[in-house]
N, C-alpha and C positions, 0 to 999 in steps of 0.2 A: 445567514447563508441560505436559511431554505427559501424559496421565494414561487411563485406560481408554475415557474420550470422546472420546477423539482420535482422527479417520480420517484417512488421508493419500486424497488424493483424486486427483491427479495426482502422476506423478514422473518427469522425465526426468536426463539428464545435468548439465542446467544449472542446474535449479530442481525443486521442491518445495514444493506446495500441499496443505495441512492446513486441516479444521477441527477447530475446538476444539466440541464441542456444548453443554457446559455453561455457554459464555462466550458464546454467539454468533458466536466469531470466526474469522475465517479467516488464514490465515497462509502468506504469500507466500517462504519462504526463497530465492534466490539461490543455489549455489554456485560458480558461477565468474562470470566475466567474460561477460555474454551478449552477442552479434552483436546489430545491429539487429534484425536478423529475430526473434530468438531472444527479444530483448528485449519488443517487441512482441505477439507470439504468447502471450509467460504471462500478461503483465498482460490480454493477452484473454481467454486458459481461467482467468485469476484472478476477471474481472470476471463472467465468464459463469457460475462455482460461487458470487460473492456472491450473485447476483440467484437461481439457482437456490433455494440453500440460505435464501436470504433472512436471509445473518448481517446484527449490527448491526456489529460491530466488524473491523476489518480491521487486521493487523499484518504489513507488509513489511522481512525482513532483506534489506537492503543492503548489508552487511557487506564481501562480495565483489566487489561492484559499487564498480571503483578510478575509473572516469569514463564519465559518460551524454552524447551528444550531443545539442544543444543542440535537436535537430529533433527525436530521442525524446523527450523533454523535453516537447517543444509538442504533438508528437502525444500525447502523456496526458493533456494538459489539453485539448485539443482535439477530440480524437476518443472516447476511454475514459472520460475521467469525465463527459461526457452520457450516458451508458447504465447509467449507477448512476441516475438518474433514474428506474427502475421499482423500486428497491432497497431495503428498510430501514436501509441505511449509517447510521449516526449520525457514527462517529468515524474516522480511520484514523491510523494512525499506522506511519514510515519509518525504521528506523534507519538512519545509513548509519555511514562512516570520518569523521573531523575534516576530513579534509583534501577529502573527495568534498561532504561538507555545505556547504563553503565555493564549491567550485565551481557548486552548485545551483542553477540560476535560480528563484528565488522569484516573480520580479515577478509572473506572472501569477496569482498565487495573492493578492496585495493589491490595495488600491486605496490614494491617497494618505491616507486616512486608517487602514490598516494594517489595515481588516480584511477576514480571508480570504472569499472567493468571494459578496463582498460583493452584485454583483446577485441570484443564485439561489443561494444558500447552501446546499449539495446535503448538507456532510454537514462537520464539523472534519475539518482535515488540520493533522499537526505533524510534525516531524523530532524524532530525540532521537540520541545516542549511543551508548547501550545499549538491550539486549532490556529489562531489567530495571524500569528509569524509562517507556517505551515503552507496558508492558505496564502497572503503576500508571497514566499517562494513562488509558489507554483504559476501568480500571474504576471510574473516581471518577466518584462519584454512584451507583454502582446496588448 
């Protein structure tokens, strides 16, 4: 995936943000276990390099990420994905572990008729397993 288009944009101990230029996409890698805080603070310099860069596609490795709290959680859906709201997001896509996917709260990502972000539809969001399947999501259709 990395190819001569690829800047890394930010990097610290924890994580690691790339864009991909020829994809539109940005890319969130994970390397350890982040702190709340920790946690928090990338998906803000993540969200703040989408809207900059103005990618369409967005792919977070969660690989490393062994369990999220339940409050980080709602704080993304609550607080960070309204500010993609100025963004050309189309799609995003998260992989995570089997066992962290299963933990996951989805509910706030449905409504009882099971579709995502059904009032204001800001942009697809899906989970996958691997980089691989993740990355085909994100480029079907274009």
């Amino acid at each position: 995936m990395y190819t001569s288009t690829t800047r890394r944009l930010y990097e610290n101990e924890v994580l690691t943000i790339y864009l991909e230029l020829d994809l539109s996409l940005l890319r969130l890698d994970w390397k350890q276990q982040p702190s709340s805080p920790e946690y928090r603070m990338g998906y803000h310099q993540a969200i703040l390099l989408a809207l900059e860069y103005r990618t369409l596609y967005w792919l977070t490795d969660s690989r490393q990420v062994l369990y999220l709290h339940q409050a980080d959680q709602h704080w993304m859906y609550a607080k960070m994905r309204p500010l993609l709201k100025g963004g050309k997001l189309q799609r995003m896509a998260i992989v995570l572990q089997p066992e962290t996917l299963i933990m996951t709260d989805q509910k706030p990502l449905h409504d009882n008729t099971g579709n995502p972000f059904p009032s204001k539809k800001l942009f697809h969001l899906d989970f996958f397993l691997d980089v691989d399947s993740a990355l085909a999501w994100l480029q079907e259709n274009n």
